[in-house]
MARRODO-549025 format. One record per residue (C-alpha): residue in one letter; x, y, z. Coordinates in steps of 0.02 Angstrom, whole numbers, plus 32768, in hexadecimal, padded with zeros to 4 digits. Layout:
residues N
AXYZ...
//
This chain:
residues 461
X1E07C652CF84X1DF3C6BBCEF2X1E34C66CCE3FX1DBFC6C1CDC4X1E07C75ECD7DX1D71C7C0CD80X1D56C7ABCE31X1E18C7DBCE5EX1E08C87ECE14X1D6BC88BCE7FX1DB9C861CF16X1E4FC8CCCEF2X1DD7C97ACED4X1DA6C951CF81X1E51C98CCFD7X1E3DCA47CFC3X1ECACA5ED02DX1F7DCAB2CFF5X201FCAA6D006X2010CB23D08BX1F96CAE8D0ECX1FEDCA41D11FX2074CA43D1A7X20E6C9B9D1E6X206AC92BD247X1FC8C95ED1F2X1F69C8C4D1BEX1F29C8BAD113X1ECDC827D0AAX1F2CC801CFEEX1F03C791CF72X1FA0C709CF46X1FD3C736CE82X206FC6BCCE80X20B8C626CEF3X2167C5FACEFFX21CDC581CF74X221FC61DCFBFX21A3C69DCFABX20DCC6BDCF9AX20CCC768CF1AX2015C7B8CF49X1FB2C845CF16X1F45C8DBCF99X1F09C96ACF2BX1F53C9B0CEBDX2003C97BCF10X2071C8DCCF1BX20C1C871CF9EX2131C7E5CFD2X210DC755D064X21AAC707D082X21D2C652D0AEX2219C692D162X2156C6E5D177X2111C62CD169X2180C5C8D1BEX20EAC5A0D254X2053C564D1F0X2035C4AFD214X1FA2C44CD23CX1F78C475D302X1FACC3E8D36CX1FA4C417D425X201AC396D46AX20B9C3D9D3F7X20FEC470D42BX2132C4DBD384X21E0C4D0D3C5X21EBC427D38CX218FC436D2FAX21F7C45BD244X21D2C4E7D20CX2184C504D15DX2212C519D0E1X2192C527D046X2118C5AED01FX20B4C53CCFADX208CC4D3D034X2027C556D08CX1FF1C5DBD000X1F96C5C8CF65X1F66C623CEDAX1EE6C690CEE8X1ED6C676CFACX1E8CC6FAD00BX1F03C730D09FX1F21C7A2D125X1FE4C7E0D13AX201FC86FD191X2089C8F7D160X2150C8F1D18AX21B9C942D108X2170C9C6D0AAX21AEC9E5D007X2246CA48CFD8X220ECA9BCF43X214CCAA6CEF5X2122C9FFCE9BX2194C97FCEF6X215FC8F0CF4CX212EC909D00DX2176C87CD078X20D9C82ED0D9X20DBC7B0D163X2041C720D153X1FDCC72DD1DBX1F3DC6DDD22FX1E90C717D27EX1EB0C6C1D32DX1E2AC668D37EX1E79C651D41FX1E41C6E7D494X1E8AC739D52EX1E75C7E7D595X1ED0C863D5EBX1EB3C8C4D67BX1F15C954D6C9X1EE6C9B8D770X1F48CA4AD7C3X1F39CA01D87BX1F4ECA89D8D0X1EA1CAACD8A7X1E58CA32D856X1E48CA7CD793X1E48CA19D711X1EB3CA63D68FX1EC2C9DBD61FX1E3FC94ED5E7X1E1EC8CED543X1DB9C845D54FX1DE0C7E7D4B6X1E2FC7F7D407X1DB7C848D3A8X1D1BC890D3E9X1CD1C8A6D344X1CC6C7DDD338X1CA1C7BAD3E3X1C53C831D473X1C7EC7CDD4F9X1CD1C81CD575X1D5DC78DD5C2X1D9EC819D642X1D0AC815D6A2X1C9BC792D664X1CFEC6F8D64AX1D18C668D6D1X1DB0C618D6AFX1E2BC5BED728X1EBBC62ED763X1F24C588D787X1FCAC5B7D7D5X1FB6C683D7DEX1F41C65BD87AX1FD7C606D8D2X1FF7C6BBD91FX1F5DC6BCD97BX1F86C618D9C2X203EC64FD9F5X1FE5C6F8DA4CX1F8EC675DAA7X200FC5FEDAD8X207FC696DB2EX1FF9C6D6DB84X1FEBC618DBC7X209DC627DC10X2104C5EEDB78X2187C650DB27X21EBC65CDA8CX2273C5DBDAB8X21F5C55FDB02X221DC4B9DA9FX218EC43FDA66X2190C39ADA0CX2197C3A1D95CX2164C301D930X20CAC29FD8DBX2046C278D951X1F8AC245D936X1EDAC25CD981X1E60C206D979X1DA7C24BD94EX1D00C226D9B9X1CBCC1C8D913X1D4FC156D909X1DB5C19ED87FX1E76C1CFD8A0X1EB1C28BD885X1F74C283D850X1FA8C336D84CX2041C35BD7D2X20D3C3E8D7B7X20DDC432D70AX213DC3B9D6ACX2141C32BD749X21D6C36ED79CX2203C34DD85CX228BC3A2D8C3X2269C342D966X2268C3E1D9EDX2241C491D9A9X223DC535DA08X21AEC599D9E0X2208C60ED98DX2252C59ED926X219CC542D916X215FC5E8D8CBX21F1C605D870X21CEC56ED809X2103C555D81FX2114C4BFD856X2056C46BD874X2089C3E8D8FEX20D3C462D974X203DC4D9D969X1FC1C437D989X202EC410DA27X2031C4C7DA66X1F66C4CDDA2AX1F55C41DDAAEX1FDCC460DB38X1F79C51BDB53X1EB7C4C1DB2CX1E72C4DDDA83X1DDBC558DAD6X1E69C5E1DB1FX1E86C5D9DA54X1DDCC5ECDA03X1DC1C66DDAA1X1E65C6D7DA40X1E2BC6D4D9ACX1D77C70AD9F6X1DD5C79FDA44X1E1FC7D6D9BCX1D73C7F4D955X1D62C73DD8E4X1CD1C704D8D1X1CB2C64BD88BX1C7AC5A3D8CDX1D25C56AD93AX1D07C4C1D964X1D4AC481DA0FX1DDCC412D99EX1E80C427D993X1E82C44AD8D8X1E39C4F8D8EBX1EF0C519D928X1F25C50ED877X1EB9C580D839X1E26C516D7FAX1DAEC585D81EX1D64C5F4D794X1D75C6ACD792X1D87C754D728X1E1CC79ED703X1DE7C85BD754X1DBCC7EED7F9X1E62C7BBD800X1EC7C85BD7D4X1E54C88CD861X1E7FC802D8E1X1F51C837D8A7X1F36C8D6D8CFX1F49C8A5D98EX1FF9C88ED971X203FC93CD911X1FCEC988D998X200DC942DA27X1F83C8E3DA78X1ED1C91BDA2EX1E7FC90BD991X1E3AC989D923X1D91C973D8B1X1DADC98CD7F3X1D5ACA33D7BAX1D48CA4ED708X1CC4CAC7D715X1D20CB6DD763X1C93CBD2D750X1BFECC1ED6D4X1BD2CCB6D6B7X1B3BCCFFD646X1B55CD72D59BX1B6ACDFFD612X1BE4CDC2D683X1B67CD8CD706X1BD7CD15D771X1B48CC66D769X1B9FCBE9D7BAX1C4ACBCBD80EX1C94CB48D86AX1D1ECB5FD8DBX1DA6CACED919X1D5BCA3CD985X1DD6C9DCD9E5X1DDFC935DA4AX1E5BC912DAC9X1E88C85ADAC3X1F3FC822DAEAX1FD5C87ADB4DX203DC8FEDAFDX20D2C86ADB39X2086C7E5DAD3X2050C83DDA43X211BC877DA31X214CC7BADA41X20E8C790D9A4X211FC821D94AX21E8C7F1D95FX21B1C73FD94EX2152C768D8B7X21E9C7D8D883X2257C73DD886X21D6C6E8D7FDX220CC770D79FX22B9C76ED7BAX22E3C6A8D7B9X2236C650D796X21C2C636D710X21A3C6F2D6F5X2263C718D6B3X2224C75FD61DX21E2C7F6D67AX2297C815D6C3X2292C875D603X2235C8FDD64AX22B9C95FD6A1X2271C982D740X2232C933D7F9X21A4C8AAD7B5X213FC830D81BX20F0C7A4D7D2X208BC706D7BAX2079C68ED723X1FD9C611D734X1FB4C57AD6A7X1F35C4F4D6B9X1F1CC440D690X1F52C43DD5D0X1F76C4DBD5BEX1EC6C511D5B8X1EDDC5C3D604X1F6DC61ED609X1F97C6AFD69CX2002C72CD6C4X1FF7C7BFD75EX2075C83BD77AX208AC8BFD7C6X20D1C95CD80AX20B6C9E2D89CX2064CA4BD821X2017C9D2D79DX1FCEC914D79EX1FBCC8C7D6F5X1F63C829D6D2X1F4CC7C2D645X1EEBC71FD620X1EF2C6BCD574X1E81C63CD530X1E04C5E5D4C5X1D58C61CD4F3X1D50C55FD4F8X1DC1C51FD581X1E1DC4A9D506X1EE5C482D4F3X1F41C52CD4B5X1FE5C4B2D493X2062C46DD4E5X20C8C4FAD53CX2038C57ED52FX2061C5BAD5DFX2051C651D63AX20F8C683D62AX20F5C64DD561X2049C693D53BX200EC716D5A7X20B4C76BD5F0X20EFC7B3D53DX204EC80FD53CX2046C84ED5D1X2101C86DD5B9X20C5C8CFD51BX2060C92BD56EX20C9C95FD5F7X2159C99DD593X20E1CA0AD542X20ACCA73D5CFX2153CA6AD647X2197CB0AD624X20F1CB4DD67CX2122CB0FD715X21BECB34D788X2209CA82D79BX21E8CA50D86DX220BC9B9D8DEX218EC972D963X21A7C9D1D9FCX21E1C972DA99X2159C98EDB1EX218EC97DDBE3X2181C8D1DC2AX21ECC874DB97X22A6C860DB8FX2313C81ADB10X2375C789DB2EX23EFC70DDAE0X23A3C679DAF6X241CC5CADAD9X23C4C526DACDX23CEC489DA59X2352C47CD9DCX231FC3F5D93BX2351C426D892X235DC3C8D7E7X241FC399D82CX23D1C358D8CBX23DAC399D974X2452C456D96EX2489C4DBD9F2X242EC56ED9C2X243CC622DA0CX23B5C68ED9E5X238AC754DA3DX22DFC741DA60X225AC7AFDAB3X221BC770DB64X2191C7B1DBDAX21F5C7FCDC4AX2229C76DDCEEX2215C6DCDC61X22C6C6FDDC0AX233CC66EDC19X23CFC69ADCABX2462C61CDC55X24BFC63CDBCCX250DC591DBA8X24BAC522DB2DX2428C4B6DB84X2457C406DB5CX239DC3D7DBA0X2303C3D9DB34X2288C44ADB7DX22FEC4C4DBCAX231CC578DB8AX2286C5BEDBBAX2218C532DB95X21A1C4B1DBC7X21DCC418DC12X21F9C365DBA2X217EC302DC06X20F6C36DDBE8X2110C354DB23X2127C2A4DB2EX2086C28EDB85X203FC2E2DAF1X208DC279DA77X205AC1CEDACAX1F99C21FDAE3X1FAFC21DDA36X1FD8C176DA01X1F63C12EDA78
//
């Protein structure tokens, strides 16, 4: 806040900048001249500009249990500007003729972070990495160095899992609260988003819609180890405890370790290591060092394809929509913890995986609706849109040993129990052989009822 004169014109001289030199979405700090209800006038250099009301509409005082959708919006400038405030706005109309006003939007130095990570993996090159905002204010690196919870986007690994255990996409599982009980005493009550229950889900349909109890049940059904032993095949590293929370993706990682665990799936079966160092060479073209691809084989070519549809259908019907923008054959996961502390999203392609996380560098509330699929998929959707037209659009290729089937079964949904009919992939011998709608709950390819109500009861007692 600037209100001497003296010090105005000193601050002004500072922008050496022209008219030229500024382009639609360049940043720039002003000094407020003049505050209206409608309309803030300000000053950058030797030019003029305009924030509108419209530009201000979202400052408010934080509050992480409101989501801004329910928030009015600010209807007065002079509520949020004074003069002589020092501000940054960015650039969106430039002027029409020398001298007029340039139409600015008020903006904000976030201090929430994120990164974003994006490997070729057919060979593991990293074409594509930021690990925060701005490095000039912060050098760490939250790519590669930061340890946050991956919530949701590690239900994948637990899905790979549960097929290889004999399940398939239209095996149904209870969808319905259940608690443990820890060896100090305490009770563990493990929630959906938003504390909705559907009664029997596929696990399709359990993907589809993230939904935490089925993945606990499916966790407890194949043994929690055969999961921590995935995710241990697929190149994470971090302290999996033996509990059936790790299922939900409580255990710490870095971003590039999971675009490198994902890149099982676009590849079919084994994962690639990241490589952002190609190669170096000296001043005279000496070749130094090189590295060269190093692959893993972990799962089956069949139920690395599963995901990949399964994951498709996230895309095309879940809580990835948004990414259905994009034009073009998209697998993909969201992932949000407790309180919206971390926001996730992984997708991918055959010939690119994309991964972005989003965060405080202190795990606290974001806001209410902060998701994965609110604040991490528009970036990597961003992204993504930005480098398509490299790429020949492709679909997951159907290895041998998997068939597509129609698969028609009764399942839970917010109207209660529905027929559904949905053309799934199946290991080849697993496929369902009617095609009448099941009227029996654990039919369709899946698991039987008494097994899940054992499950529920262990939990209750």
């Amino acid at each position: 806040h600037i209100e001497d004169g003296v010090e105005q014109g000193r601050f002004l001289l500072e922008e050496t900048r022209t008219t030229a030199d500024f382009k639609e979405g360049d940043w720039v700090k002003v000094v407020v001249d003049q505050v209206g209800s409608d309309k803030a006038r300000v000053r950058f250099g030797t030019m003029k500009g305009i924030i509108p009301v419209a530009s201000v509409s979202w400052c408010r005082k934080p509050n992480p249990a409101t989501a801004p959708d329910y928030v009015p919006a600010v209807t007065d400038v002079r509520k949020v500007l004074n003069n002589g405030d020092i501000v940054y706005a960015s650039i969106t109309t430039p002027p029409e003729k020398e001298g007029d006003a340039w139409t600015l939007n008020l903006e904000i130095m976030p201090k929430v972070q994120g990164a974003i990570v994006s490997i070729d993996p057919t060979n593991g090159e990293v074409l594509a990495l930021s690990g925060g905002y701005s490095y000039q204010n912060s050098e760490f690196n939250r790519a590669t160095q930061a340890k946050r919870q991956p919530g949701s986007a590690f239900k994948p690994i637990v899905y790979s899992a549960a097929i290889d255990a004999g399940m398939t996409p239209a095996t149904l599982m209870q969808d319905t609260p259940i608690v443990f009980e820890n060896s100090d005493g305490t009770l563990w009550r493990p929630e959906n988003y938003e504390n909705s229950f559907y009664g029997y889900l596929s696990l399709r349909t359990a993907l589809v819609k993230s939904k935490n109890l089925v993945t606990i049940r499916v966790a407890q059904k194949i043994g929690i180890r055969k999961v921590i032993d995935r995710a241990k095949a697929l190149g994470l590293e971090a302290p999996f405890e033996p509990d059936l929370s790790v299922a939900l993706g409580t255990a710490s990682i870095t971003l590039m370790s999971l675009c490198q665990a994902y890149t099982v799936f676009p590849r079919m079966g084994s994962w690639v290591e990241a490589r952002q160092v190609l190669k170096v060479e000296d001043v005279w073209g000496t070749e130094l060092y090189k590295t060269e691809p190093v692959t893993h084989e972990a799962i089956s070519p069949q139920t690395a394809f599963i995901i990949a549809k399964l994951m498709q259908e996230v895309v095309n019907s879940g809580t990835a929509r948004r990414a259905l923008t994009l034009g073009r054959p998209v697998a993909g996961k969201t992932g949000t913890t407790n309180e919206e502390r971390d926001a996730w999203f992984m997708g991918y392609s055959p010939y690119l995986l994309t991964g972005v996380f989003v965060g405080f560098d202190e795990p606290i509330p974001m806001g209410k609706f902060e998701t994965g699929s609110r604040a991490a998929l528009p970036i990597w959707l961003q992204y993504r849109k930005g480098v398509e037209d490299d790429y020949q659009a492709q679909d997951f290729p159907q290895p041998e040993g998997v068939v597509m089937a129609k698969a028609n079964f009764r399942e839970g949904s917010k109207d209660g129990m529905v027929n559904v009919s949905y053309f799934l992939p199946f290991k080849e011998g697993t496929q369902p052989s009617q095609q009448s709608y099941s009227t029996d709950i654990g039919s369709g390819g899946g698991g039987s009822l008494s097994a899940d109500d054992d499950l529920f009861k262990q939990g209750f007692e």
